[in-house]
Every structure is written in C-alpha cells, then in structure tokens.
C-alpha positions in Angstrom: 14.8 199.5 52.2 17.7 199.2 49.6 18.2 195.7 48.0 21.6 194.8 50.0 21.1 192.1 52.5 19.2 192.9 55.6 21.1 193.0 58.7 20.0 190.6 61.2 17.9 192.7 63.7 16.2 194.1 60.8 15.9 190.8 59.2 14.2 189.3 62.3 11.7 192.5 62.8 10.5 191.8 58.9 9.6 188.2 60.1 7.8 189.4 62.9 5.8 192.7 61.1 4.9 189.5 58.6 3.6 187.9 61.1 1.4 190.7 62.3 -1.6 193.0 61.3 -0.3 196.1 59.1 -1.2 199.0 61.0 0.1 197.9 64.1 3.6 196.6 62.3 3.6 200.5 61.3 3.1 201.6 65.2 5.9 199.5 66.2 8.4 200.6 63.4 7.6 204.2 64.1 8.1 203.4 68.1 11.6 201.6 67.0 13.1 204.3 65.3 12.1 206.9 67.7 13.5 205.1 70.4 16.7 204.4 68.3 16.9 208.6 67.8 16.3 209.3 71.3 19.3 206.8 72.9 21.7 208.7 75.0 24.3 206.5 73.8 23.6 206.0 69.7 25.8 207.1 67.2 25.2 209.2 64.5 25.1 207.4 61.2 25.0 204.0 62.5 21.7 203.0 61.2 22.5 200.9 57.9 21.2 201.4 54.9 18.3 199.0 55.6 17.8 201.3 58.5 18.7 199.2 61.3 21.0 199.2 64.4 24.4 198.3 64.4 25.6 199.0 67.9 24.1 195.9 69.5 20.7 196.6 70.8 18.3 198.0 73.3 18.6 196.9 76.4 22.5 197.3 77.7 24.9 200.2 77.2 27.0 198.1 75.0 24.2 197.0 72.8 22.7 193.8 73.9 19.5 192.8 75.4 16.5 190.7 74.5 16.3 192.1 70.4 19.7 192.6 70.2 22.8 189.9 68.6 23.9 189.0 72.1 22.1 188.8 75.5 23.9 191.5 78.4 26.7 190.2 80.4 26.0 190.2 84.5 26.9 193.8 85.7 24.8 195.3 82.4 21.6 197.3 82.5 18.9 195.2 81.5 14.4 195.5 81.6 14.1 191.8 81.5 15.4 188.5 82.5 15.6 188.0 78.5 17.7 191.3 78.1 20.6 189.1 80.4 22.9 186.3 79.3 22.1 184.8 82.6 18.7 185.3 82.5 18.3 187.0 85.8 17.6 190.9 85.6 17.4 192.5 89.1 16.7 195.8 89.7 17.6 197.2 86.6 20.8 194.8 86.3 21.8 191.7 85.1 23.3 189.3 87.9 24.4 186.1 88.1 22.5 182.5 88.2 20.8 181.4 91.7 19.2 178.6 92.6 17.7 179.8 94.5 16.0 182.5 93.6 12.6 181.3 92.6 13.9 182.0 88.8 14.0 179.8 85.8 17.5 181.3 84.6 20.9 180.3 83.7 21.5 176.9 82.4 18.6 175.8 84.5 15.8 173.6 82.8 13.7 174.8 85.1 13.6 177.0 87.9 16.6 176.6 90.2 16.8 172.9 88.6 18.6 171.5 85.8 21.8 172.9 83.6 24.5 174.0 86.1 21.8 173.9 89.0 21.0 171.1 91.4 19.3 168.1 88.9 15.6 168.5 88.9 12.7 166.1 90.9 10.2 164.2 88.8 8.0 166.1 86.6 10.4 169.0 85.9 11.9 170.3 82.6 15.0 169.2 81.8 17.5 168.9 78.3 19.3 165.7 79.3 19.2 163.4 81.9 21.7 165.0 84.2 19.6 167.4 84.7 17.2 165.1 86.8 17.7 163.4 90.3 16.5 160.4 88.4 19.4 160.8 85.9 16.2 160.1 83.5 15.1 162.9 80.9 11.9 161.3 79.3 10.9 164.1 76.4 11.6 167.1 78.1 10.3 165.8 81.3 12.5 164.5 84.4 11.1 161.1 85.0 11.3 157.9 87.8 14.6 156.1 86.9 14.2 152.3 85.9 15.9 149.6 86.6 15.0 148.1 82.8 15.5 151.3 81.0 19.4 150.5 80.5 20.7 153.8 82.0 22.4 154.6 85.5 19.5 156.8 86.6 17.3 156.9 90.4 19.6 155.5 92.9 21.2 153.6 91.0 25.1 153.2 91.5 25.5 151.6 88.1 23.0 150.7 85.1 19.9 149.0 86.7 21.7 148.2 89.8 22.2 149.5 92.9 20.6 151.4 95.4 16.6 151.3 94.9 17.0 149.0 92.0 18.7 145.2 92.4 21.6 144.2 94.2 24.7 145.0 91.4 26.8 142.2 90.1 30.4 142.1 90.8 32.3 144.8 89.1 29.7 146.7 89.4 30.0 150.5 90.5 28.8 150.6 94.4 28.6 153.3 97.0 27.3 150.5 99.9 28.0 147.2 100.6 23.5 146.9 99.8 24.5 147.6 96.4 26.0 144.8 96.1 24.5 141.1 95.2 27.8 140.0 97.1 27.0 142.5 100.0 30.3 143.6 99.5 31.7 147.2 98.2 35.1 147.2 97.8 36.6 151.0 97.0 33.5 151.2 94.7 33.2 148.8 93.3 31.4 145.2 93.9 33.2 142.6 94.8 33.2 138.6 95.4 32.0 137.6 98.6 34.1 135.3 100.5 34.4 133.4 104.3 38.1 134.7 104.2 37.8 138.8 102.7 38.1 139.8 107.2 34.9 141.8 105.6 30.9 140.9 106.5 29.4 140.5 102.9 27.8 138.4 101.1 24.5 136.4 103.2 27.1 136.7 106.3 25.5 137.0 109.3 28.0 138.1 110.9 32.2 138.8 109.6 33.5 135.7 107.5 30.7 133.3 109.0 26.6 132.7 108.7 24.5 132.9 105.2 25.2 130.4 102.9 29.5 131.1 103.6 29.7 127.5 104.7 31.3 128.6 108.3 28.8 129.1 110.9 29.3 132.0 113.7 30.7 131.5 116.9 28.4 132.7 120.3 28.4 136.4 120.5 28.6 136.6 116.5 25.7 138.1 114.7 22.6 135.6 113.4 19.4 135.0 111.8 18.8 131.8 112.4 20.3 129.0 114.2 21.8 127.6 111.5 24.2 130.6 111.4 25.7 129.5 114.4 28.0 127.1 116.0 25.5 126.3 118.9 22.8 126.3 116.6 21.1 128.7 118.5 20.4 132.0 117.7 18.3 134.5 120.1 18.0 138.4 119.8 20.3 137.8 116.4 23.2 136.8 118.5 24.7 133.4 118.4 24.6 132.0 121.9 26.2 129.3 123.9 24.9 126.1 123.6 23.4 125.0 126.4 21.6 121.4 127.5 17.9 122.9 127.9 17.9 125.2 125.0 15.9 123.0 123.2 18.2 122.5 120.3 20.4 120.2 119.4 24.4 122.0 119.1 27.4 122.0 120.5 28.6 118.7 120.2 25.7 117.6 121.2 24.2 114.2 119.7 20.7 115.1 119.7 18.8 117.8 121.3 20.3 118.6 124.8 21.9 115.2 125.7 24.9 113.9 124.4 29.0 115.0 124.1 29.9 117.2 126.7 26.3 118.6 127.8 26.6 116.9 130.8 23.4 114.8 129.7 23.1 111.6 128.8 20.5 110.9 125.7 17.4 108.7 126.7 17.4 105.3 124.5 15.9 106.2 120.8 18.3 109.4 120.6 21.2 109.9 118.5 24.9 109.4 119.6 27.9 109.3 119.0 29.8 107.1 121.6 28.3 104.5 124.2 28.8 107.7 127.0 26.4 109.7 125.1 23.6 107.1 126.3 21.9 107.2 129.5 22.0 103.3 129.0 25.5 103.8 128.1 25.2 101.7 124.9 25.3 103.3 121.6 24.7 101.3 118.6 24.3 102.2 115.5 24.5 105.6 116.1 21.4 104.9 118.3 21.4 104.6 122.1 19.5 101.3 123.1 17.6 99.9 126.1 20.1 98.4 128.7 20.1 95.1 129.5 21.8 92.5 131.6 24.0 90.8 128.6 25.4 94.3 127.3 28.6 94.2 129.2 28.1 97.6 131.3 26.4 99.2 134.5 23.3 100.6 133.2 19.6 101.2 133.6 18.9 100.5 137.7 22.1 97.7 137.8 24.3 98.2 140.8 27.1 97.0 138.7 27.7 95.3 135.6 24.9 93.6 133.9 23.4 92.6 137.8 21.6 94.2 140.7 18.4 96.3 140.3 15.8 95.6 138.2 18.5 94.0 135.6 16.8 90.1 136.7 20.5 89.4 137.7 22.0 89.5 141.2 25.9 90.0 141.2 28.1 88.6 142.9 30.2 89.1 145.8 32.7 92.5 145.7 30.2 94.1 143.4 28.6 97.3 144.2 24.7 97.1 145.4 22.3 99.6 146.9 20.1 96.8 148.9 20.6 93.3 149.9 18.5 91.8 147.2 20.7 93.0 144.1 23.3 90.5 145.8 23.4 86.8 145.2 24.3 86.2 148.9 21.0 88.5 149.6 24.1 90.8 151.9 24.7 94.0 150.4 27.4 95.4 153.2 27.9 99.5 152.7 27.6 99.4 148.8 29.5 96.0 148.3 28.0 92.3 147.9 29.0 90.0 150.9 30.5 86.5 150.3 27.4 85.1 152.3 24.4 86.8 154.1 25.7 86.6 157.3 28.5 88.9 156.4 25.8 91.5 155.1 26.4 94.0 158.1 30.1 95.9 159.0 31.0 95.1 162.1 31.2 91.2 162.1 30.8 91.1 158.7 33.7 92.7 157.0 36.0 93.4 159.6 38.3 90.5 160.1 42.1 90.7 159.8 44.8 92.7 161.5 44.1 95.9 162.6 41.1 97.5 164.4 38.2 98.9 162.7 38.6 102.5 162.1 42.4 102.3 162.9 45.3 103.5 160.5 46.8 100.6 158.5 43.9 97.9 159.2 43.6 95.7 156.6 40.0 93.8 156.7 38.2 92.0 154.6 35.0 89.9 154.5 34.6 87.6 157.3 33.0 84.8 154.9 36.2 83.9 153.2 36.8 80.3 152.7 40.1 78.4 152.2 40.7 75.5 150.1 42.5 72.6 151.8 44.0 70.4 149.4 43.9 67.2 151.1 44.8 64.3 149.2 42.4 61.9 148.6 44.1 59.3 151.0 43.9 61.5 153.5 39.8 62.4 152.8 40.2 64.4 149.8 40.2 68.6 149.7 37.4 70.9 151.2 36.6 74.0 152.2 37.1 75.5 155.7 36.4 79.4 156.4 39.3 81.2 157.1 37.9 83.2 160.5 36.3 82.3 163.3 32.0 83.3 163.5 31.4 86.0 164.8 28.5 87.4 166.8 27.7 90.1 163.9 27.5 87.0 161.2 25.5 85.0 164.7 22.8 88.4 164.5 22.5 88.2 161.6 21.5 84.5 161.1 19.0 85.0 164.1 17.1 88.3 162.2 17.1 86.2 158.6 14.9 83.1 160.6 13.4 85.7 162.8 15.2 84.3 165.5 13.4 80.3 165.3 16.4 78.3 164.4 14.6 75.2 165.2 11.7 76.1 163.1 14.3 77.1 160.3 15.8 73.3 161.2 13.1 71.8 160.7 12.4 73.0 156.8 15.8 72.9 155.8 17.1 69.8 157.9 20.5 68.8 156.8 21.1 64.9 156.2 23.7 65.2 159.1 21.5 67.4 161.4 20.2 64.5 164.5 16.7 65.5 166.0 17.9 65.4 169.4 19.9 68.7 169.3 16.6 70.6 168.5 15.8 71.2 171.8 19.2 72.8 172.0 18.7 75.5 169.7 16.3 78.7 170.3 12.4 78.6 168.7 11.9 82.2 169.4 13.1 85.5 170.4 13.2 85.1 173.8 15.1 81.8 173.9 17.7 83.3 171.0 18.7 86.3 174.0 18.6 83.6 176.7 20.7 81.2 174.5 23.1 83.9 173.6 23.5 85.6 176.8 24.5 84.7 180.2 21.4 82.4 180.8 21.1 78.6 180.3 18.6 76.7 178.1 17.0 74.1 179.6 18.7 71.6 177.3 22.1 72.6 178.1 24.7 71.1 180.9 24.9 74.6 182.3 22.6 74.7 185.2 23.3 77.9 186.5 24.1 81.6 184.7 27.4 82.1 186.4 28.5 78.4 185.4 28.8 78.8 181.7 31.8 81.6 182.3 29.0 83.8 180.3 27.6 86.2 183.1 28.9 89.8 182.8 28.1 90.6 186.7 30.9 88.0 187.6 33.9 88.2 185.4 32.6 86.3 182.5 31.3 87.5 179.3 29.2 87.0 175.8 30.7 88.7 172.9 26.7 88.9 171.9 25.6 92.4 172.7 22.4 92.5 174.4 19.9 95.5 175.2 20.1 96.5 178.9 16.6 95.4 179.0 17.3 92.0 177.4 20.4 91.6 179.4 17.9 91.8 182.6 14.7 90.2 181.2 16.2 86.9 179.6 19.5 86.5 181.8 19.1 88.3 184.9 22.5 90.2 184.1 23.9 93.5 184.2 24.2 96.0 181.3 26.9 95.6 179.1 30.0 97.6 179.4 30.9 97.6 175.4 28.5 99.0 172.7 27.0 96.5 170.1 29.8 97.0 167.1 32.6 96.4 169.6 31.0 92.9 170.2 30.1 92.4 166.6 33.4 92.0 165.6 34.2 89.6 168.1 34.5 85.5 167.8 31.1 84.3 169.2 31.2 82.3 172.8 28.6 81.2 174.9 26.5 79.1 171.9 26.1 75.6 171.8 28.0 72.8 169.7 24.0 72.9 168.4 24.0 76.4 167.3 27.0 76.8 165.5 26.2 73.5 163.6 23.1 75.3 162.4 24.5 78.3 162.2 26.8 76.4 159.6 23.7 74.5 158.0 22.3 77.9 157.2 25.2 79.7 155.9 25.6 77.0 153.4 28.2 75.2 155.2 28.7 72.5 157.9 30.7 72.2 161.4 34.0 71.6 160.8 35.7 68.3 161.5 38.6 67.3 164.0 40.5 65.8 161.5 40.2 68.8 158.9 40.9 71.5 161.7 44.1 69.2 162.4 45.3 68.6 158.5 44.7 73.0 158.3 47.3 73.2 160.9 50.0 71.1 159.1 49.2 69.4 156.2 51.5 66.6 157.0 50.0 65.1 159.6 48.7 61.7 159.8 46.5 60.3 162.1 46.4 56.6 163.0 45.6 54.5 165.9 48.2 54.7 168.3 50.5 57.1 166.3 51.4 60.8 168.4 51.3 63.6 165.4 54.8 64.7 165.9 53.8 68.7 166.1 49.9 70.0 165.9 51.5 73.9 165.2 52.1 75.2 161.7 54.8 77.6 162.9 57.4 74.7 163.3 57.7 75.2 167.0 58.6 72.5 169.6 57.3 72.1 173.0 59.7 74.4 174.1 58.7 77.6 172.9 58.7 80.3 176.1 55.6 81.6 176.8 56.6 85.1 175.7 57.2 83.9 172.3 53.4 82.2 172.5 51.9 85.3 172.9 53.4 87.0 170.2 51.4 85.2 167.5 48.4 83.4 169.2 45.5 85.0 171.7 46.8 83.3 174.9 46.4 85.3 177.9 49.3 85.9 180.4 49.0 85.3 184.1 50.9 84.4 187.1 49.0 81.4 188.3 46.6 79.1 187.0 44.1 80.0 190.2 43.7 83.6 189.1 40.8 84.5 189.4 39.2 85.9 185.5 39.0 89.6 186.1 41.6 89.8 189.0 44.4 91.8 189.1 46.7 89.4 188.2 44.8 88.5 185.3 46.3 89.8 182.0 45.5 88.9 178.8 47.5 89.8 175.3 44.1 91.5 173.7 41.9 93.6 175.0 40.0 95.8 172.8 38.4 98.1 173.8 39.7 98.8 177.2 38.0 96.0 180.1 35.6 98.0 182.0 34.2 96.5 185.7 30.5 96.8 185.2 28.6 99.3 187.5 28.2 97.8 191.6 30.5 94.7 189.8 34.4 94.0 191.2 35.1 91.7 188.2 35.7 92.9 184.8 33.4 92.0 181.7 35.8 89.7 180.6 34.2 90.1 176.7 37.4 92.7 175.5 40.0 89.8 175.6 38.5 87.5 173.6 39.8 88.5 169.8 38.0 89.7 166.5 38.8 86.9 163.9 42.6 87.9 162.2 44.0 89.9 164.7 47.1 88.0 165.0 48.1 87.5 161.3 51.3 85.8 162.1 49.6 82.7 164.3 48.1 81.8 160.3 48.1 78.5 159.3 50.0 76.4 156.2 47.0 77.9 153.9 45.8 81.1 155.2 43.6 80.0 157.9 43.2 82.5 161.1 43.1 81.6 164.9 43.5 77.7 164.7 45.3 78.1 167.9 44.1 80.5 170.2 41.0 82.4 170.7 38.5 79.8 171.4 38.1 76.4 171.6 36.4 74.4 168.5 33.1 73.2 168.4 32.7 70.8 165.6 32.3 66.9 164.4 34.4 64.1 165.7 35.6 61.8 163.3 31.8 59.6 163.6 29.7 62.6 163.1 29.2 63.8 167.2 29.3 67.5 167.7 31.3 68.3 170.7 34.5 70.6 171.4 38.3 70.2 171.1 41.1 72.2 173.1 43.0 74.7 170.7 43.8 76.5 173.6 41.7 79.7 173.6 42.5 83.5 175.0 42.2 82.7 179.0 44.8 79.7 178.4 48.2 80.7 179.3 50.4 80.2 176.0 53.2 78.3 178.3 50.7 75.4 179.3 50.3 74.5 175.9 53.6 73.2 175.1 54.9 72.0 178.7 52.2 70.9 181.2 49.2 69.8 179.5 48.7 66.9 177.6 48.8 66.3 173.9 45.6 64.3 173.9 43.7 67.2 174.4 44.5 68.4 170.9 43.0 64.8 170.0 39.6 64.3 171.7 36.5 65.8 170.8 35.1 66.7 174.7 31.0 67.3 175.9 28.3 67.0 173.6 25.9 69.1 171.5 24.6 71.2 174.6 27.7 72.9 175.9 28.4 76.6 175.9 31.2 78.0 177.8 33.2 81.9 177.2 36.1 79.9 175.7 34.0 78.0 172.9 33.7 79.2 169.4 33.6 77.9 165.5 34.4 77.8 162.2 32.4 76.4 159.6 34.0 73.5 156.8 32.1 73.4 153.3 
C-alpha cells in the first residue's frame, strides 16, 4: 500500500482484516482480488494505487451492492437483500419494498412494519413512534400507548384523550362523538354540549333532552331513567306516556297516579295541587284532607254538600240523596230530598202543577209546598197552608211510614187538638187502612152501605186510592180497578174521613186547615162577622154571573145537562178526565176516579197567594171556627160550575157540614201549619 489516503472500500476491508485472524485476512484478500480480475465488467487500471475498486462494487453492474459505496437501485442484479437499496433481492434482482412479503426491507422497522409500511403491533421494532399502531416507540420497541405518557399514541384522537383513553376536553381533536367528555364531535373536533346544538351529546339521552341538559325527553325519546323523561317513566330506554297505573308519579300528576288530568283523584294524605286533585275534593296545603261536613263541598259518601251519607248531616229538601235517610224529611224522591216524607215517592209526591206526568211542557213540582198567608194579626195573624190538595200517593205513603195503624201512631204522638173520639174513626191495621180507603165503610163512619159513600168502583163511584184486585175484593167487596196505581197516585184523595186527613195532617207536621183560613186564602179581604155576607168568596174577581162555560175554564167543575144525571151516564161530562174513564168489566157505570183532578191542574183557578184548587176539585174537610172537624162546600169536580154562582146558596161556602166520620168521592184536604 502506498501512503496516500486509502479509498473507502479499502479503508473499511483494513478494519475488518484488523479485526480478524491473519491467515484468514490473507485468504480473503487473495479471493478479493481474484474476483476483481475475473469481472466481466472491470476496467483495466481502475484499481487505485492502494489497490482497491473504484467502479462501485460487487454486487450490481454499475458497481453497488452490500461492500460497495451505494446499495443497487431496484431493477439491479444483486446476491442479497443487503446488495439492494430496498433491501429486497429476488431472484437475482433487486425489487421494490412489500409488505407483504415476509421481509424486513425498505424503510421497514421490522418486517412488513414500520418506515413507509403499515405502523408496527406491540413488541415490534420500530425508529420513532409512527412506526407503531400505538404511536409509542419505547427504546427500539413498539409499546401499549398511555394515556399519562403525554403523547397522542393507542387510540387516542388527541394526547391522552380519546378513543381507549378518557373522554377529550373540548377542543380537543375527535373522530367520535365517545371521544368526547361533551359527547359531542363537531368536524373533529370536541365541542360544548348544549340542550339547543339539534345534536345528541353531552349525558343526552336522547337529541337536546335527558342527562344532566336540564330538559327532560318527551315519550318516544330515548332514556335511561325516568328522570330523563317528561312522564317520568322510562321502559325498554324509551320515554313513555304517562299513564295513572304506572306506578310513578308524572305527567302532571300530583303524586303517583292520581291527580291533574290522570283521571284519578289522590286518596287523603297525597300531594296536590288544586282541591279536584283530591278524592275528598279538598286540597290544603298542598295536601288532600279527610272530608267532612263543615268543608263546603260534596265529598266522601255526602249526597250533596256537606249532608247525606255517612257525613252525620241530612240535607235538606232539593238536595240530591241516594236513600231516604240522607234527607231531613226522611223522602229521598228519584235522587232529590222531598219537602216532607209523604212526598218521598213520584207519583203523588212530586207531580203537582199543570201538565200531566210524562207530557211535553209539564211543569211539576213537590206536592208538599206550603204558602205563607199573611194575615194580619186582627184578622188571626199569618200561617201556613199547603198549596195542593193531599194526594193518595202522600195518603200511601203515611199508611207504609205507621205500618198502616194510624190510631196506634195517634196514640204516641197525640196532638193537643186531636179529641179521643175520632180514634175509632181512623184504621189500627192493614186491613181496616184498605177498608177505610176503599169503597167499604168503617164501622164508625155515617156510611152504612159501600155504594153510599159515592166510593164503590162497580157503581159509578170511585177511590182515587189504588187497591190490589185482591184487596179491592177482600176488604170492599169491589171490582178491580180500571186505572193502574201511579194514575191514582197523583190524584187528590176522596173517600177518607174528616178523621184521617186530620191525622194525616198531625203526622206530616201540620194540622187540618181552618174555615176561616181556607176563606182569607181565597181573598185576603174578606171579613167575617156575625151577620155580614162576604161580598165575593172567588179570587178571580168574578160575580155571580159568570156563565158556566167561563167556570170551567179555570176550576174542576164538571159539565152536565141536568142535575139528575146519573154519575157515569151518558150525559155526564166532566172538564178532566185523565186517563180516559173506563166502565169496569160486567159494570155499565164508569169508574168515576179519572175526573177527579191531580193537585195544579188548573193553574189559572190559583188563589191571591199561589194556592191550588180552593174552588173545585173536592170539598174541604177541616176545622170550624171552635175546633170541630167537618166539611165545607167549595164545590168539587161533579158540581156543575153554573150552580155555584146562580142557584145555590152562599151559606154553603159558610158552614162547616157532618162530623169527623164522613167520607164521600167529593171530599178531600189540605193541610194549614
């Protein structure tokens, strides 16, 4: 070797013959140089003066390979993988970099990983950390990333965030919205949750609503709990209507399933609102409470306000009831409180006034309705009188409240005006009540005979008091009736005695009326005085001339020929008749019970304060002026209305006629309180 500077291959084979036993450094310089000699392709006199190669090397035609100053490009003739820039010698020749081709070459770190390859797994060689899926080159070695190690490695979409690693903070880089502490990735980046973004992000359950947004999800939205949702209800992670047996209070409910529009009312204890949250339909204090009978509504079992049920109240009359005993009058009649028991039932009890029952335009109302009369003091100061007649529905049911013993009822509730001789006259058991009432006589009574009383349906009379067919036979020996039991009801009773009404009167809370008080209800002017003629008894200003057309326009008169017709003829014709007379079965006459009026059927006839039927209808059983029960003529419905003002006298309108024991077709009462 000459002393100039070695060239480089020849500098780099004196390191390695250094490096190695003598005699085999020897055997490898020889084997060099021969092989240098023996190249196709060398060129005389290129070996330098240190007796090395300048024409690139050993491996490639242009002089590059493994030993030489550059490695072969792909397309050269190479022995080795190391002869080739790319590392990858195939069949002779250098090609390009795979990964794929089980190879360590190329850029790669390691093989088919790494460099310009696909990043490397865990464990692999690698130069920086892109070369590792982890984005995490720990010394040489591709490790797990970390989400503490401060670099965007693993799944990360930014440093130590994202992906596997925690939820990123806003402004973050993001790929999905679960890379986001906000849960939401907006064009890469995280961004600020909010109940308003149109977007599902943040603890949302559901778009804009659940979590912590502070808007809660309407049914159908998604849920987690129920407290994501509107309804408060959340099943199968769907919000869903509330409903008032779901067991959870929402909606607008006021506590669970009761209250606001459930359509259930909340039992006392629960939480409301407004007093119709409350079964007892008092809310206070945000509290429904216990009904009772000072709270001012219908609650708990009342019938009506504060009364009725179990409420230790019983309401008056026109308030709604379910039985009898929620009324004070003890006569609930169809879901309304009666004036007085008697008018507990329909017919007879709240069907007087004009009309009939059941017909367009009848206007009816309680048949216990009293009037006040003011009477002046002079004259014996104001009272009471009832504005209808009795009727046989009010005369049942006084008969089923004393189990049909009025005298025994007499006798433990004896008014101070009730005289011990007209016991006998009145009934003591059921029997004697359908005899009484019927077309038989008691044995106290004037009326010797059925027929006599005008009572007896088999012989043109007739009892507005409806009796079995069985009855009818058993206790009166008379036919069936022709008119069913609520027809009757409704009727003014006939065929009692001045005795019966009077207690009729004592046990409705009353008294007969008065001859003197039934006068001063016809015209309040009227003065009575020995020896001085009242100048008119009518309250419709007529004279003693009125026709008898115009009669029986406003009064229940009846309307016949002659005064011997016969009741039930042909010629006999009365101005009511409701419903239609029927001649009983093997009978000529008619049962003469469908002329004889229901109280109010002839509104115009009233009198100066209201009162019905003080002239025609029936005759008045009542008190003289001294206390004596007996009857007076107002001229009742077989009277013809002429008669009245032209050929009968006007004593008759004066004098209290029989006794205690009568009982005729053509006698009724009122009662005076």
């Amino acid at each position: 070797m000459r002393g100039a500077a070695d060239s480089p291959i020849l500098a780099g084979m004196k390191r390695i013959f250094l490096a190695i036993p003598a005699s085999l450094a020897s055997a490898l310089l020889v084997a060099s140089l021969v092989g240098a000699c023996s190249s196709g392709t060398a060129t005389p006199g290129a070996l330098g003066e240190d007796g090395g190669r300048s024409d690139g090397g050993d491996g490639g035609a242009g002089g590059c390979g493994a030993t030489s100053e550059q490695q072969c490009p792909v397309g050269e003739t190479c022995a080795t993988d190391a002869d080739c820039a790319t590392r990858n010698c195939a069949a002779g020749v250098c090609k390009s970099t795979s990964s794929t081709n089980g190879k360590k070459d190329g850029t790669e770190t390691d093989v088919d990983c790494g460099g310009l390859a696909p990043p490397c797994g865990t464990g692999r060689s690698c130069a920086k950390d892109a070369d590792c899926k982890s984005v995490n080159c720990t010394q040489g070695l591709c490790t797990l990333g970390s989400a503490t190690n401060g670099k965007k490695d693993g799944t990360e979409t930014d440093v130590d965030c994202g992906g596997d690693a925690p939820a990123c903070t806003v402004g973050k880089s993001c790929v999905v919205a679960g890379d986001c502490a906000s849960r939401d990735c907006l064009n890469g980046m995280c961004a600020t949750a909010t109940s308003s973004d149109g977007r599902k992000n943040g603890t949302e359950t559901d778009v804009d609503c659940g979590g912590a947004s502070g808007k809660s999800c309407a049914a159908g939205k998604g849920c987690l709990v129920g407290g994501d949702c509107a309804t408060a209800s959340c099943a199968g992670g769907i919000c869903v209507s509330a409903t008032a047996n779901d067991q959870v209070k929402n909606g607008d409910e006021t506590d669970v399933d009761c209250g606001g529009t459930s359509g259930k009312t909340c039992a006392d204890g629960k939480v409301c609102i407004a007093d119709g949250d409350c079964a007892s339909i008092v809310c206070k204090a945000g509290q429904c409470a216990a009904p009772t009978a000072t709270d001012g509504k219908k609650n708990g079992t009342e019938t009506d306000i504060d009364c009725g049920g179990q409420s230790g109240k019983t309401c008056s009359s026109g308030k709604t009831c379910a039985v009898h005993g929620d009324c004070a009058s003890n006569g609930c009649r169809a879901g309304t409180c009666a004036i007085r028991e008697s008018c507990r039932q329909v017919h007879g009890g709240g069907t007087c006034g004009a009309g009939e029952f059941g017909q367009p335009g009848a206007n009816h109302e309680d048949c216990c309705v009293s009037v006040d009369i003011p009477r002046p003091a002079a004259n014996g100061g104001a009272y009471k009188l009832d504005k209808y007649l009795v009727t046989a529905g009010r005369a049942r049911a006084f008969l089923e409240a004393v189990n049909y013993d009025v005298r025994g009822y007499i006798a433990g509730h004896k008014p101070a005006w009730w005289k011990d001789t007209w016991n006998p006259s009145v009934p003591s058991n059921y029997a004697e009540a359908m005899t009484h009432l019927g077309a038989g006589s008691h044995p106290a009574t004037a009326w010797g005979n059925a027929a006599s009383a005008g009572c007896y349906a088999g012989a043109g009379g007739g009892s507005t008091f409806w009796q079995s067919p069985q009855d009818q036979a058993n206790f009166s020996g008379d036919v069936a009736r022709s008119y069913s039991q609520e027809a009757l009801d409704e009727k003014a009773l006939n065929c009692a005695t001045e005795a019966f009404f009077a207690a009729f009167c004592a046990w409705d809370g009353g008294r007969p009326m008065k001859l003197a008080e039934w006068q001063y209800a016809i015209r309040k002017d009227i003065v009575i005085a020995d020896g001085t003629k009242p100048k008119n008894y009518f309250p419709w200003n007529q004279n003693n001339a009125v026709a008898d057309a115009e009669a029986v326009k406003i009064w229940n008169f009846a309307n016949y020929p002659s005064a011997g017709t016969q009741f039930g003829a042909a010629g006999w014709i009365g101005n009511y008749e409701n419903p239609p007379a029927q001649v009983p079965p093997g009978k000529t006459l008619r049962d003469m019970a469908a002329f004889v009026g229901a109280p109010g059927r002839f509104p115009q006839g009233g009198g100066q304060f209201g009162n019905q039927d003080l002239i025609g209808v029936l005759e008045s059983a009542g008190f003289d002026n001294s206390g004596n029960l007996g009857f007076w003529f107002q001229y009742s419905w077989q009277e013809r209305g002429y008669q009245m003002f032209t050929t009968l006298t006007k004593n008759r309108l004066e004098t209290v006629y029989g006794g205690f024991n009568h009982k005729h077709i053509a006698i009724g009462a009122r009662c005076a309180r």
